[in-house]
C-alpha positions as CSV (number, residue, x, y, z in Angstrom):
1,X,106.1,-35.3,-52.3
2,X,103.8,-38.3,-52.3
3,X,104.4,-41.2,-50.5
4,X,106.0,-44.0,-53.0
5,X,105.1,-47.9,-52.7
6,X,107.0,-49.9,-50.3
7,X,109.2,-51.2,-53.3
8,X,109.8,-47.6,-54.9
9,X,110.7,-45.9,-52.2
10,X,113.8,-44.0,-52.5
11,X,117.3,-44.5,-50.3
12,X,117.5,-41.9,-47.3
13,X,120.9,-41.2,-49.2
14,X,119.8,-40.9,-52.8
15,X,118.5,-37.7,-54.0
16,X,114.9,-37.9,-56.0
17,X,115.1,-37.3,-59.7
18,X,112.1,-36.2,-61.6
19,X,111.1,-40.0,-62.4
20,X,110.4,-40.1,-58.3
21,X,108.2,-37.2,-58.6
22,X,106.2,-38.7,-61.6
23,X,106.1,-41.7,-59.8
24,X,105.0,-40.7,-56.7
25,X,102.2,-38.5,-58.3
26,X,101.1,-41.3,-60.0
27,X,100.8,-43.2,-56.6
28,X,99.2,-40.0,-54.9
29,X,96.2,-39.9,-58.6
30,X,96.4,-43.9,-58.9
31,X,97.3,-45.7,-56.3
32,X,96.2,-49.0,-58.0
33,X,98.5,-49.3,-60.8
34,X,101.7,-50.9,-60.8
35,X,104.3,-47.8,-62.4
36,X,107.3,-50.1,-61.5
37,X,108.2,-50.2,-65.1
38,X,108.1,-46.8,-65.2
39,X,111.0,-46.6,-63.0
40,X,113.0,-48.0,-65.7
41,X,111.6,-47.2,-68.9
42,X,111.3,-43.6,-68.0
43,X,114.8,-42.9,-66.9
44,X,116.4,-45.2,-69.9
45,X,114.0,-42.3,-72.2
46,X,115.4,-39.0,-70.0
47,X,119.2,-40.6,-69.6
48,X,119.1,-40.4,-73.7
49,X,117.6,-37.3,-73.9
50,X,120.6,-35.7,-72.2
51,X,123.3,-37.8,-73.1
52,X,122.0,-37.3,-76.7
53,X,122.1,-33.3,-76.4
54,X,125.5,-33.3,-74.5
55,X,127.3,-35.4,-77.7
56,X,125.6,-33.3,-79.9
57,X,127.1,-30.3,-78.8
58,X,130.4,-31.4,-78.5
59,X,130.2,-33.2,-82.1
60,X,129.0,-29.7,-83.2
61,X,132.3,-28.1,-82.4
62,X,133.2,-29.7,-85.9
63,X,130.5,-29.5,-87.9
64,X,129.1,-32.3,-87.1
65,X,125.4,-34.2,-85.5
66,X,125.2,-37.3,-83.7
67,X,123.4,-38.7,-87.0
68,X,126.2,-37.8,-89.4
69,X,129.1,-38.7,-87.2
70,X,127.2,-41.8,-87.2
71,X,127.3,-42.5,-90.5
72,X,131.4,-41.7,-90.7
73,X,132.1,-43.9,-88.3
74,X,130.6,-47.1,-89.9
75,X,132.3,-46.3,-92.4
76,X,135.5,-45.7,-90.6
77,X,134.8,-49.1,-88.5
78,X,134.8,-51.3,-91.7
79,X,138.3,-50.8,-92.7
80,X,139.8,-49.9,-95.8
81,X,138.0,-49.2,-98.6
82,X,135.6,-48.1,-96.2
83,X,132.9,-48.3,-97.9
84,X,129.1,-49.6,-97.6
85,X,125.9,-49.3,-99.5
86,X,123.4,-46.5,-99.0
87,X,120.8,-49.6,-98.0
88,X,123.2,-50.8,-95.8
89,X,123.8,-47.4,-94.2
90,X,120.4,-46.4,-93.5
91,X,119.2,-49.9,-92.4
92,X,122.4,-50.7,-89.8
93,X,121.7,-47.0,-88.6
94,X,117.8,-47.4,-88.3
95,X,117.4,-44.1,-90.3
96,X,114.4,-44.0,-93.3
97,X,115.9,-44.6,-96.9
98,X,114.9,-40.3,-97.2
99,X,116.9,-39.3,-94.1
100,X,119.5,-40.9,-94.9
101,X,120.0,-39.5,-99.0
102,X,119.3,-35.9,-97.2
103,X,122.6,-37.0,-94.8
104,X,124.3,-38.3,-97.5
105,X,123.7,-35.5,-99.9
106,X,125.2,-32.9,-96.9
107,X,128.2,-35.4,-96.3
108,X,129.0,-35.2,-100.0
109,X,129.1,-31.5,-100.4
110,X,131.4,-31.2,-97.6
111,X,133.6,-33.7,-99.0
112,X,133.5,-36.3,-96.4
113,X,132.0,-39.4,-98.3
114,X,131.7,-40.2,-102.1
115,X,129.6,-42.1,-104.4
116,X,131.7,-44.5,-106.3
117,X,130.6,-47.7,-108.6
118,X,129.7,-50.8,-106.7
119,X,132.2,-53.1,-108.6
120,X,129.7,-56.1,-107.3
121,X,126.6,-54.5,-109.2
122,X,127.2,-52.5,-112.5
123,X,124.4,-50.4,-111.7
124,X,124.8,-49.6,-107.9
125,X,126.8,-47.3,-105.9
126,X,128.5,-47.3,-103.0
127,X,129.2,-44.8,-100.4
128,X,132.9,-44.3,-99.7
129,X,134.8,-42.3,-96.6
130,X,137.2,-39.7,-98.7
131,X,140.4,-38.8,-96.7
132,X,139.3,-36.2,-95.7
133,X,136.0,-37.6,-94.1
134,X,138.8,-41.0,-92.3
135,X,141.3,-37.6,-91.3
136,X,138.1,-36.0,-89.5
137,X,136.8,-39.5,-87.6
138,X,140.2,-40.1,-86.5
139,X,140.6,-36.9,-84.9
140,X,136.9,-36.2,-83.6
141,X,136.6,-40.2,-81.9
142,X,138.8,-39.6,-78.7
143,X,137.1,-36.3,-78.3
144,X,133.7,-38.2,-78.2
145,X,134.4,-41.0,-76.4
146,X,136.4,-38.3,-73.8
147,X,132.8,-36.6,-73.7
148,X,130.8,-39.9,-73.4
149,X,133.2,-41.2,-70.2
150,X,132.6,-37.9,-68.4
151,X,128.8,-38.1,-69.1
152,X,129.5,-41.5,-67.4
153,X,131.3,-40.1,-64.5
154,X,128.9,-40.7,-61.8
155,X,129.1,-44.4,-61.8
156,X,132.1,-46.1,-60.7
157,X,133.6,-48.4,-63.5
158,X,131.9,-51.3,-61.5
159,X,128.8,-49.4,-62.2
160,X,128.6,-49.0,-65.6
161,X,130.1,-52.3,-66.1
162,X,126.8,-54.0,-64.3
163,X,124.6,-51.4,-66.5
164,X,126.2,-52.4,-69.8
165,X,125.1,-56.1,-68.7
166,X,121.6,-55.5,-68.0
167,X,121.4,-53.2,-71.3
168,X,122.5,-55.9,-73.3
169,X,120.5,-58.5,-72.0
170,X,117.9,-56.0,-72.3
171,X,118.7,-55.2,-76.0
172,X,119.4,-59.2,-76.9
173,X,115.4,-59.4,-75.8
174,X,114.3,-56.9,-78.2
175,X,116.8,-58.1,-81.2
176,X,115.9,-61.3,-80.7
177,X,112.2,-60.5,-81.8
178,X,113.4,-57.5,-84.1
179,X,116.8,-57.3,-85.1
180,X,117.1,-53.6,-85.6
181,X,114.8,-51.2,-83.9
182,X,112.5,-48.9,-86.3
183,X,113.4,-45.8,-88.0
184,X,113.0,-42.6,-85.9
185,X,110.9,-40.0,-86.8
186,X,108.8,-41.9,-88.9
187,X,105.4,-40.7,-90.1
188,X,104.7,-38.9,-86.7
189,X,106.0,-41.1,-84.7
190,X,108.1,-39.6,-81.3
191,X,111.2,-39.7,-81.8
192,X,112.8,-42.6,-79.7
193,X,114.8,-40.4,-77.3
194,X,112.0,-38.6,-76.3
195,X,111.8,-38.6,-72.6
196,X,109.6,-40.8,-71.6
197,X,108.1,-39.3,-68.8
198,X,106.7,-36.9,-70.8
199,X,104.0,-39.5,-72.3
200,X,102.4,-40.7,-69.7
């Protein structure tokens, strides 16, 4: 492998992940440019790659995606009625207003939410957790956060405490110029937990 710069170069003790390799092949083609941000950027884009396959397949166990669990559990999270507009849904979920009737419409049918009259607005409707949709959250959330806190083994509790800090003061950047990130998988857009890496 390459040689990395001085400030990239990795601990005797620490194995090299496939961001080092990039990296140091970027230092081998370009020695000139700065890929420090890389170092970050590219690992935050690969981390969520897997961690998003891994929940995924153990949401799958019930019929389930990451997306549609999604959408249970903020309806779950608001409390009794639990309910929320389909507006509200897609927008606090940063899905497009089609994605998110297509995962409505699928919910529906298997008897998880329902549409019922938004007693605010004659004419709206509001999408409501049946008890069946509340019975399947309840049962399926300590199986996913089980599967998120082993994904998390590797760091020490100290660890992840220090990396939820930088995250957020990462993310209070970002919402502080946008408050909710962009629909995914809009209009050809990659998808936002595309590895990075694999753009550059």
């Amino acid at each position: 492998m390459a040689e990395l710069e001085e400030s990239q170069t990795v601990p005797s003790d620490i194995a090299a992940d496939h961001v080092d390799n990039v990296l140091a092949q970027w230092a081998a083609a370009r020695p000139e440019l700065d890929t420090e941000p890389a170092a970050v950027i590219a690992r935050l884009g690969r981390a969520s790659a897997y961690a998003d396959a891994a929940v995924n397949a153990r949401l799958a166990d019930f019929g389930l995606t990451r997306e549609s669990f999604d959408v249970l559990t903020s309806l779950r999270r608001r409390g009794a009625p639990c309910r929320l507009s389909p507006t509200e849904l897609y927008r606090e979920l940063m899905r497009s207003s089609g994605a998110m009737t297509h995962r409505l419409a699928s919910l529906e049918r298997a008897g998880l939410v329902r549409r019922v009259p938004d007693p605010q607005d004659g004419r709206g409707l509001l999408v409501e957790l049946t008890r069946k949709g509340r019975a399947l959250v309840d049962r399926v959330a300590p199986l996913h956060l089980a599967n998120e806190r082993r994904l998390l083994a590797p760091l020490s509790g100290r660890e992840q405490e220090t990396l939820a800090g930088l995250l957020r003061k990462l993310l209070r950047s970002f919402e502080g110029e946008m408050p909710t990130p962009p629909p995914s998988g809009r209009g050809g857009r990659r998808k936002a937990h595309e590895p990075s890496s694999k753009r550059r």
